[in-house]
Each structure stands twice: as structure tokens, then as C-alpha cells.
SEZARO-249827 format. One record per residue (C-alpha): residue in three letters; z, y, x; chain. Coordinates in nm, 4 decimals. Layout:
residues N
ALA/Z/Y/X/A
...
***
This chain:
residues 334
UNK/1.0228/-1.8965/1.5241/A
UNK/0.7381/-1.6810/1.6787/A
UNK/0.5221/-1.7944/1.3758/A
UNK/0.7595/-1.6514/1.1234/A
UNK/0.7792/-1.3291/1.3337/A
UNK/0.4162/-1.2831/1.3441/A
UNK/0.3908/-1.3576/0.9694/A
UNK/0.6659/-1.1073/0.9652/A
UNK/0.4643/-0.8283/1.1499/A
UNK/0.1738/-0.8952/0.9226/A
UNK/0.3441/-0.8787/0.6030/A
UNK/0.5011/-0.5500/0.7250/A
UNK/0.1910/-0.3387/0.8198/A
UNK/0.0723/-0.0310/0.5811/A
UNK/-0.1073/-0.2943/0.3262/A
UNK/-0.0581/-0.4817/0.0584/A
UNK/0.0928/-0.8369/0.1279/A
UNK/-0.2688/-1.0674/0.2404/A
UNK/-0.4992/-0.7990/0.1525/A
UNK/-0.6739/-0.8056/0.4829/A
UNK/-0.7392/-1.1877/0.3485/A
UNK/-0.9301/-1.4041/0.6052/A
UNK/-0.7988/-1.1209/0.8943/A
UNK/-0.4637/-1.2031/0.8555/A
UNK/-0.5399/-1.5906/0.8781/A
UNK/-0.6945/-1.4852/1.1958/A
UNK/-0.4402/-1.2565/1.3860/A
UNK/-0.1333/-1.5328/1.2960/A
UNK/-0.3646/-1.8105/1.4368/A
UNK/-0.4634/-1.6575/1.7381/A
UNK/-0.1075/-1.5170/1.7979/A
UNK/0.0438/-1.8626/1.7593/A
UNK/-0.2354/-1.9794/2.0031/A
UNK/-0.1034/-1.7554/2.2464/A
UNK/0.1960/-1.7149/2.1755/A
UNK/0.2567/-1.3941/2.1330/A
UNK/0.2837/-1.1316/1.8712/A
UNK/0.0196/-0.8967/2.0682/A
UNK/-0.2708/-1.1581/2.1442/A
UNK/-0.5436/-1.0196/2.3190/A
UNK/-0.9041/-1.1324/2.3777/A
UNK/-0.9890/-1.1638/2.7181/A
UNK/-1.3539/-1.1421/2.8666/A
UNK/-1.5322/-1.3596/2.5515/A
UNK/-1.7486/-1.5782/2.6966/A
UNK/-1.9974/-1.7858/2.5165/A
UNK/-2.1767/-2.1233/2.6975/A
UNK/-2.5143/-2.2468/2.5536/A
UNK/-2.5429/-2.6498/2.6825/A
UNK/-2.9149/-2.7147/2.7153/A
UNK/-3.0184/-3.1258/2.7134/A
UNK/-3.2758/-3.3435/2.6140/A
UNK/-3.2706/-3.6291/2.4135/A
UNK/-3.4393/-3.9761/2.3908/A
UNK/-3.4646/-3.9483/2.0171/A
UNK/-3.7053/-3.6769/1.9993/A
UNK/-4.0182/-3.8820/2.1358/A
UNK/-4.0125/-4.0194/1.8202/A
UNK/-4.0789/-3.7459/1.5772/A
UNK/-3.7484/-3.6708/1.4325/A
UNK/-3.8038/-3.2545/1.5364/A
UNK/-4.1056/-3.0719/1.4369/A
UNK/-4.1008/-2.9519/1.7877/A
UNK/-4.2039/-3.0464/2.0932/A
UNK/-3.9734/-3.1775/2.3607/A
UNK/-4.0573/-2.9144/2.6401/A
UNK/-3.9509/-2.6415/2.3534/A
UNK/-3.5942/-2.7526/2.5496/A
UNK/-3.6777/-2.5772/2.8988/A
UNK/-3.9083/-2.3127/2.7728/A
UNK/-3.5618/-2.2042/2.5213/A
UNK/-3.3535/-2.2309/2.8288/A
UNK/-3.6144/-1.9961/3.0338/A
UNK/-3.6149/-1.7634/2.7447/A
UNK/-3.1819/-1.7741/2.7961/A
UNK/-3.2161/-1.6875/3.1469/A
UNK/-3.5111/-1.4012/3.0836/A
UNK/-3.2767/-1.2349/2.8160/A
UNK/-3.5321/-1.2547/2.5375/A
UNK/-3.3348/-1.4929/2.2780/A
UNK/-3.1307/-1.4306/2.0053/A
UNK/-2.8054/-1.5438/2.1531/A
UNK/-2.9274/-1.2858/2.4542/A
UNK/-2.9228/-0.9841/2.1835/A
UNK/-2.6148/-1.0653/1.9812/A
UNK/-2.4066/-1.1427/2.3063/A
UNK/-2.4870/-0.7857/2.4378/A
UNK/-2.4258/-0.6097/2.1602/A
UNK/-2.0674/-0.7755/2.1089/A
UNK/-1.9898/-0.7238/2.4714/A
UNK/-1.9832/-1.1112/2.5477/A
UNK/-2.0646/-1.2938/2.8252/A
UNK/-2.3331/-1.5481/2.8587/A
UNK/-2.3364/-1.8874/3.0222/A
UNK/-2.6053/-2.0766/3.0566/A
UNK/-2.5899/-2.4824/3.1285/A
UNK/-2.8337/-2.7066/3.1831/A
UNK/-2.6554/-3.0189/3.1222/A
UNK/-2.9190/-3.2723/3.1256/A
UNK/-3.2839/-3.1123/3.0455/A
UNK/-3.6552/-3.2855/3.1078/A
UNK/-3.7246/-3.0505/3.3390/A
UNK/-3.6643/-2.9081/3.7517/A
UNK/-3.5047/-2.6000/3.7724/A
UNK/-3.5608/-2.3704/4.0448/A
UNK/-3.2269/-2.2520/4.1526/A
UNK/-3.1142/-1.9220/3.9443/A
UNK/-2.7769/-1.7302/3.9446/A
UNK/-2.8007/-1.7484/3.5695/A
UNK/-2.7937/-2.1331/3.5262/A
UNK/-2.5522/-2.3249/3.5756/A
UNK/-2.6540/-2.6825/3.7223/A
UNK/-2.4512/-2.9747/3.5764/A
UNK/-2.7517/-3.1730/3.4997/A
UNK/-2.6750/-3.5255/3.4450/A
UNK/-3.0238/-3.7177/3.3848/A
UNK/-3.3667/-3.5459/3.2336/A
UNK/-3.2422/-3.5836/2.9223/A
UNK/-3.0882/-3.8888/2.7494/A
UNK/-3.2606/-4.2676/2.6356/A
UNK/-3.3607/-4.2998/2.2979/A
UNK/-3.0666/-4.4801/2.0921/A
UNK/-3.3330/-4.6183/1.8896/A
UNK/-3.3236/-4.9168/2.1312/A
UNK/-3.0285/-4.8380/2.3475/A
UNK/-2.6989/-4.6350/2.4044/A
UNK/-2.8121/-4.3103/2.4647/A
UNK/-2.6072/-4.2689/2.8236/A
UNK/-2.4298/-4.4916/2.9760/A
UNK/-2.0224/-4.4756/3.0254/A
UNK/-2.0866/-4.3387/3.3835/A
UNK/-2.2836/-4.0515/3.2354/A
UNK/-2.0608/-3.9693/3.0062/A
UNK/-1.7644/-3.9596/3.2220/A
UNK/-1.9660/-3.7593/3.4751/A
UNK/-2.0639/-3.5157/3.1051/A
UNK/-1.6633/-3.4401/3.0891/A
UNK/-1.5621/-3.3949/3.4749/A
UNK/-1.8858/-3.1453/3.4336/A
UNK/-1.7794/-2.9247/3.1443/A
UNK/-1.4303/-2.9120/3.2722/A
UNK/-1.5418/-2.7664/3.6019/A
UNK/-1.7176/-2.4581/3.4168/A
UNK/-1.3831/-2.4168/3.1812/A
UNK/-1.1667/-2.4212/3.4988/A
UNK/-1.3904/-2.1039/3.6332/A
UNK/-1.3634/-1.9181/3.3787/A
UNK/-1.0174/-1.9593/3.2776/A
UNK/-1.0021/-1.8418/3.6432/A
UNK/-1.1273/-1.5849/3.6004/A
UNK/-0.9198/-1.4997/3.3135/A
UNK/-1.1442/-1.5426/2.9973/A
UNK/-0.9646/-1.6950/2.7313/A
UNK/-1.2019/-1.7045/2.4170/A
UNK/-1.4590/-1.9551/2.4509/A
UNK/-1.7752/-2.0050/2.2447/A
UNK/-1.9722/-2.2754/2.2262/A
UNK/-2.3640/-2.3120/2.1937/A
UNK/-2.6618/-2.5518/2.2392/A
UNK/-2.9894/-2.6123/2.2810/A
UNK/-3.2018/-2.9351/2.2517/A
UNK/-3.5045/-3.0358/2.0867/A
UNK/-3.3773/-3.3821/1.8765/A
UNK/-3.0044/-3.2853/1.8693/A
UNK/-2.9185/-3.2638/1.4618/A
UNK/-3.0362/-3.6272/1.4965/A
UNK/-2.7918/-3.6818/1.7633/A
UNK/-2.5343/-3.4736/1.5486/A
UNK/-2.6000/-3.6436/1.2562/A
UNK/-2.5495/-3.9847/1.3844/A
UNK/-2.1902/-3.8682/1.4789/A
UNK/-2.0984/-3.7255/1.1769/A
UNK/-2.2162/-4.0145/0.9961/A
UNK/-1.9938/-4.2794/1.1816/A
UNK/-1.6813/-4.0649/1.1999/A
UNK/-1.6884/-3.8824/0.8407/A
UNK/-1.7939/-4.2485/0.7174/A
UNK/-2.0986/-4.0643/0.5382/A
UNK/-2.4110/-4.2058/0.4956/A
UNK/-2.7267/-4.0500/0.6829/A
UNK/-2.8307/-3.8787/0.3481/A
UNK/-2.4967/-3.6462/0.3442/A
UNK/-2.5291/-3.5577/0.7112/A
UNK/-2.8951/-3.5131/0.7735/A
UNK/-3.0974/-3.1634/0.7438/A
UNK/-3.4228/-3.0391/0.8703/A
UNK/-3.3640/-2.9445/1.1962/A
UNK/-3.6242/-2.7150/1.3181/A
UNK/-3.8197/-2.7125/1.0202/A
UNK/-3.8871/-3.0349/0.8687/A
UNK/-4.1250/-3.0436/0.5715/A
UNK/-4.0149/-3.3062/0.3360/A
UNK/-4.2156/-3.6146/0.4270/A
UNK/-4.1018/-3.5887/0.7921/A
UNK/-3.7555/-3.5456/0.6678/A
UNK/-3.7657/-3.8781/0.4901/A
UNK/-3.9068/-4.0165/0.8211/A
UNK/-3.5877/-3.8766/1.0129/A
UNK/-3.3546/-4.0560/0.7831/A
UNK/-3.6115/-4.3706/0.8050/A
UNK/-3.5385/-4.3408/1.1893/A
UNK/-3.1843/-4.2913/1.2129/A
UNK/-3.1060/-4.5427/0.9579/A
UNK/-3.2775/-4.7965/1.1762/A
UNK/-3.0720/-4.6665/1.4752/A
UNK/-2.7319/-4.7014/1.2501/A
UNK/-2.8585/-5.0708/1.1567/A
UNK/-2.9017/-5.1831/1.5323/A
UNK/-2.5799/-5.0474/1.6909/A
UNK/-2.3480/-5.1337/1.4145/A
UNK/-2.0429/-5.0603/1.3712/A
UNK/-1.8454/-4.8930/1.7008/A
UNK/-1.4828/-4.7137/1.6191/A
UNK/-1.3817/-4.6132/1.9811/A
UNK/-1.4898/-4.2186/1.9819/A
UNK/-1.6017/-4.2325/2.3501/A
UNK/-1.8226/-4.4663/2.2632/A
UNK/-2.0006/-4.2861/1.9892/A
UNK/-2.0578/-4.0024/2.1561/A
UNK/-2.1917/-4.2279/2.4770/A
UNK/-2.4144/-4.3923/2.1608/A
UNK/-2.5533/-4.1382/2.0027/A
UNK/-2.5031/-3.8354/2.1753/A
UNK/-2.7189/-3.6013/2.4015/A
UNK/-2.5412/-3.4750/2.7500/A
UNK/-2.5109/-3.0419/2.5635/A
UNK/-2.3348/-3.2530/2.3060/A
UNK/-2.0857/-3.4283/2.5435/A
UNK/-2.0261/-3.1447/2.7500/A
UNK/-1.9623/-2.9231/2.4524/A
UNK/-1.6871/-3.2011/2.3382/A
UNK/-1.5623/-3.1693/2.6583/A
UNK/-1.5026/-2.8538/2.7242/A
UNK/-1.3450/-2.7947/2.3937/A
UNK/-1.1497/-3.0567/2.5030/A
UNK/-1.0415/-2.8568/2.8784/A
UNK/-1.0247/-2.4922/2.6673/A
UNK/-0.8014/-2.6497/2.4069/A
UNK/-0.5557/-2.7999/2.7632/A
UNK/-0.5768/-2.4379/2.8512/A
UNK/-0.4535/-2.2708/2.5105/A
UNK/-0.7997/-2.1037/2.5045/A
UNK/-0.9513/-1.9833/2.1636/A
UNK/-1.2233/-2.2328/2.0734/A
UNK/-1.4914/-2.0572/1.8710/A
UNK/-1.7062/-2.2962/1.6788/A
UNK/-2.0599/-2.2598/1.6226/A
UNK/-2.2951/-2.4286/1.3497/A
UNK/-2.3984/-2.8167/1.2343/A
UNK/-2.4665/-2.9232/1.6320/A
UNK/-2.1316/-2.7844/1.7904/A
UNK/-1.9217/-2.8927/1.4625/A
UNK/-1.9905/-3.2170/1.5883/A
UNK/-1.9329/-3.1669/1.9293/A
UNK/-1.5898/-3.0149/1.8077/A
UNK/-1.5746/-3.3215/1.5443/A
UNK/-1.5613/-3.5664/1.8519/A
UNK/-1.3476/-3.3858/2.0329/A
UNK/-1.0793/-3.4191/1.7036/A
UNK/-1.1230/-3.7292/1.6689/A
UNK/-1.0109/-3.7589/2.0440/A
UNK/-0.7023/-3.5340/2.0080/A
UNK/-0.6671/-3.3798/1.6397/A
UNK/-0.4235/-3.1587/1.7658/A
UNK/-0.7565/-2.9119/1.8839/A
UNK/-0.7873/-2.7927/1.5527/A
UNK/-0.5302/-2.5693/1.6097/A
UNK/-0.7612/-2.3569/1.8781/A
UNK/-1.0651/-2.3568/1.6705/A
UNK/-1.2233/-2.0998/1.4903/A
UNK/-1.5202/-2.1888/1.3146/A
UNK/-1.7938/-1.8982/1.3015/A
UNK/-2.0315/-1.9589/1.0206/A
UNK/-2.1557/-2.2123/0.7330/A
UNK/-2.4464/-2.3552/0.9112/A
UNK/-2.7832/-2.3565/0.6602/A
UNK/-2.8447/-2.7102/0.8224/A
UNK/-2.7368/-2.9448/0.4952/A
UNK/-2.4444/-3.1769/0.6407/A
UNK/-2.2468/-2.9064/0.7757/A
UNK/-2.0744/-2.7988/0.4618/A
UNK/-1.9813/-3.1358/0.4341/A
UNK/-1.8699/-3.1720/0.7946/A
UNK/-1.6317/-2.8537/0.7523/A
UNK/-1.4984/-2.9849/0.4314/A
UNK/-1.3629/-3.3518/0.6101/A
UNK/-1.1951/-3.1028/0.8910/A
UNK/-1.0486/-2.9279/0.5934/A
UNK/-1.2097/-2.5956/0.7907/A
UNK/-1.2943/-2.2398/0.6318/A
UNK/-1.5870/-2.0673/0.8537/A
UNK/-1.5760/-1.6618/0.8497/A
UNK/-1.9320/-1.6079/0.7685/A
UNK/-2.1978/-1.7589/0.5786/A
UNK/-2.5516/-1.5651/0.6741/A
UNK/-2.8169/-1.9183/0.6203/A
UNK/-2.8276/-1.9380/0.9944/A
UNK/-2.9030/-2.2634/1.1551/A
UNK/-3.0787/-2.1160/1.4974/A
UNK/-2.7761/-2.2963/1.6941/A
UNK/-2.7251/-2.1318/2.0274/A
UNK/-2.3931/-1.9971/1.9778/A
UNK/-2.5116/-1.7225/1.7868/A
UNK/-2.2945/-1.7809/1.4692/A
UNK/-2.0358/-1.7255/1.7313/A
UNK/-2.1554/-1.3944/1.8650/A
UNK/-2.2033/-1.2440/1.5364/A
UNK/-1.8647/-1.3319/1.3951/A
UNK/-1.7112/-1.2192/1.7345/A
UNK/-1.6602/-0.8261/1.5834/A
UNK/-1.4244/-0.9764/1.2907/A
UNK/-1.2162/-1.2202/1.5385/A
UNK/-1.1664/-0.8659/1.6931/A
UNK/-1.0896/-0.6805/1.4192/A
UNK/-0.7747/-0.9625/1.3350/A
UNK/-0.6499/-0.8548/1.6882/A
UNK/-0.7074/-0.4779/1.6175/A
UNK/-0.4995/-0.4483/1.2862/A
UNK/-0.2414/-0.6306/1.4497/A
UNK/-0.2026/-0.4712/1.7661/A
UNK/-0.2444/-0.1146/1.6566/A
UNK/-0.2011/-0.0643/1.2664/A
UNK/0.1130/0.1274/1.1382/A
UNK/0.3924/-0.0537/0.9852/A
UNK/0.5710/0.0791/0.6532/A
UNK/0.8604/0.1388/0.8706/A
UNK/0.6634/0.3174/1.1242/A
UNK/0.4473/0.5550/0.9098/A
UNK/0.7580/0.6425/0.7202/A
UNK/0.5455/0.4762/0.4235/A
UNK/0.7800/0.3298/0.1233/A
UNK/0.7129/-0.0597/0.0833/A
UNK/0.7272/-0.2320/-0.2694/A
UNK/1.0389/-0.3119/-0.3980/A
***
């Protein structure tokens, strides 16, 4: 019934009927997610997962490994792009380290949920073991319980790990039963010999695990510990009728496990932009999902998030405060 209502309220404001288009698709989303036909966005927060991964000792990034820690000092310093986008949108910033190759000091700004220094290779082995991944979920859930706490309830999720579209691209390959060609991109920057050496690489790694169905056990295969925790705390904001904002190629997948775990999540999710990184149109084409932007970004760190945060807002804007025909006095169609 509420759905109808809000469609109603909608339909009825001083416009033509859909001609705020993708805005309208918005506001009757997020007021069904809240049920309510005034949603609100409360204290936007986004969380970058920072981990390292196995994978990426054997040249499948065109980046160094420590690139990982030095990004995550660059969070905490304020100098990256997710730093800029999320102050100028008013957004809070979490940073996790959820399993980097690297010690910490202790700093306010971090959050410590680190569950190795980084993952195994899955070249030769799972990349975590069950434990780890387990450990990955009771993690992510205690930083979703703090800040639905404290009251935020629009979550945005972004990573940051030297070797993870490998990682990614391994999961969307098993569960979107494509092959590596359809999934793969270039990462950070792959010129085209070293791309063909990626798919080389992860082929090999598809050929020695086989075939695995459980999604669990995927993501203890293949993933990397930012990837786990992303799936779940989408997993914990989706429990807590939060609004799940989707980032690019990496957290698609994260989001990709998590559906595959409960498909009723895509209800929450908002996806934020069409990734430049090659496999994600096809990734948002098996969810059946339209993103809001498409800029050819593929930095990753939540910042497709942050930048589409100003048109989430403007959904909740016309319908919390624009005029009906019955309020303006304005004569509807016939």
C-alpha cells in the first residue's frame, strides 16, 4: 500500500508524469526502503576497506603491493580523491584496514579490523581460510552496528587494494558463469601484453580450484579480506534497512556475493556509476541494475559513490519539499 501512495505523491507533484526520470526511480525506492513517504538521509557515511592480496606478487597490477598502505596513509592525511569528493558532499569518511601488508600505528582515523597482512595467493591455495572469513563478517558487522548507532542510515561502500579486480574478477566469473575474458579489465593500468598475462594467470587459478557453487566459499577462494568485509557489511546495512550505495567493478562484486547470499539486498542498493573497468557493464547487466552516472571512472575508493551522492539527494528533495498540483493551485492534465 505505502508503495502505491508514494507512487501516488510522485505522480501528483507540479511535473509532468516521470519527467524527473531516474529521480523519481530514486525517491519511490528509497521511500519503500524506509518506509515512509518522507525518507530522509541521515549522516551519509562512506567506508573505504583497505587489504592486500596474495595475487598481486605475481604481476597481475602494474603496481606495487605497498601502493596498498601508502593509499591508506594518503586516506587518513586527507589528500585522496575520495578525501575531496566526501567533503564537498558533506559525507563522512571511514577508513578500514581490513587486512593490509603493513603495521599501523594506532590513529583515530583507522579503523583496525585487520585480519592477516593481506591474503595467500589463490594461485596455489584458497585465498583465506573459513576462520578468516567468518572473522571478515563478525568484523564488518561491528562497524555497521556503530554507525547505525549512531544513526547514519546511507552507507557507501569503497576499497582499496593493490591485486583486487583480479580478486573481483574471479568472482564474477564463477557466479555470472562468464569466462575470464568478459570479466577482466586493466586494473591500474595494464598495457596490453600484461593484460593477456592477467587472464594467463587467472585462468590457471580457475583451472586448479574448479568448480565450487557454495558462495561462502568463493568469496573464502578468491577473495581479498576489503572484499569480504564489503560483502558483509552490505549484508548487516541491508538487516538494518540501510541504503546501500554501490560503488564501481570491485564493490559490484562485493555486492554480487552478497546477492547471491540473500537476493533480497537488491532492494537497498543503489548503484553509483558505470565503472570504466571492462566487466562491470556486464556485471550490472546479470543484476539487471541501472547505475546513475557514467563519468569513465574506475579509481575505486567509493568515489563513484560520493559524486553521485548530490542526485540521491536531490530524489529526497523533490519529494519532500516540491509543490503538488493540488497544493500550488496548479491545474493537472485531464
Amino acid at each position: 500500500m505505502l508503495k502505491k501512495e508514494l507512487q501516488n505523491k510522485i505522480d501528483f507533484k507540479t511535473k509532468p508524469l516521470g519527467s524527473l526520470g531516474k529521480l523519481e526511480k530514486l525517491a519511490l525506492q528509497i521511500g519503500t526502503i524506509q518506509n515512509s513517504l518522507s525518507p530522509v538521509l541521515n549522516k551519509p557515511t562512506i567506508v573505504v576497506f583497505a587489504g592486500d592480496h596474495g595475487i598481486a606478487k605475481v604481476g597481475v597490477s602494474a603496481y606495487p603491493q605497498e601502493v596498498t598502505f601508502q593509499m591508506v596513509m594518503n586516506f587518513l592525511n586527507g589528500g585522496a580523491a575520495i578525501n575531496v569528493f566526501t567533503q564537498q558532499n558533506n559525507i563522512d569518511l571511514k577508513v578500514v584496514d581490513a587486512g593490509v601488508n603493513f603495521d599501523f600505528e594506532p590513529n583515530d582515523k583507522l579503523i583496525n579490523a585487520k585480519i592477516a597482512n593481506g591474503t595467500k595467493s589463490f594461485l596455489q591455495e584458497k585465498a583465506m581460510t573459513e576462520t578468516q572469513l567468518q572473522q571478515c563478517f563478525e568484523k564488518s558487522s561491528e562497524i555497521v552496528n556503530q554507525l547505525f548507532e549512531n544513526r547514519c542510515n546511507v552507507i557507501g561502500f569503497g576499497e582499496m587494494g593493490i591485486g583486487n579486480t583480479s580478486s573481483a574478477t574471479m568472482l564474477m566469473s564463477y557466479f555470472c558463469n562468464l569466462p575470464i575474458e568478459q570479466c577482466v579489465g586493466r586494473g591500474t593500468g595494464l598495457n596490453d601484453e600484461q593484460l593477456q598475462n592477467k587472464i594467463a594467470i587467472l585462468k590457471q587459478a580457475q583451472q586448479f580450484h574448479g568448480n565450487i557453487d557454495n558462495p561462502k566459499e568463493v568469496l573464502q577462494t578468491f577473495g581479498g579480506f576489503e572484499i569480504a568485509q564489503m560483502c558483509g557489511a552490505m549484508l548487516s546495512a541491508y538487516e538494518k534497512k540501510m541504503l546501500i550505495l554501490v560503488d564501481g567493478f570491485i564493490a559490484s562484486n562485493a555486492f554480487l556475493v552478497a546477492y547471491k547470499i540473500n537476493p533480497t539486498i537488491i532492494n537497498n542498493a543503489i548503484f553509483c556509476h558505470l565503472s570504466d573497468e571492462f566487466g562491470h557493464q556486464n556485471l550490472l547487466n546479470f543484476l539487471d541494475a541501472e547505475p546513475i552516472l557514467k563519468l569513465n571512472m574506475r579509481l575505486g575508493e567509493g568515489t563513484g559513490c560520493a559524486v553521485s551522492y548530490p542526485i540521491i539527494e536531490s530524489a529526497i528533495a523533490f519529494l519532500n519539499n516540491m509543490a503538488s498540483f493540488e497544493s500550488a493551485g496548479v491545474t493537472n492534465k485531464e
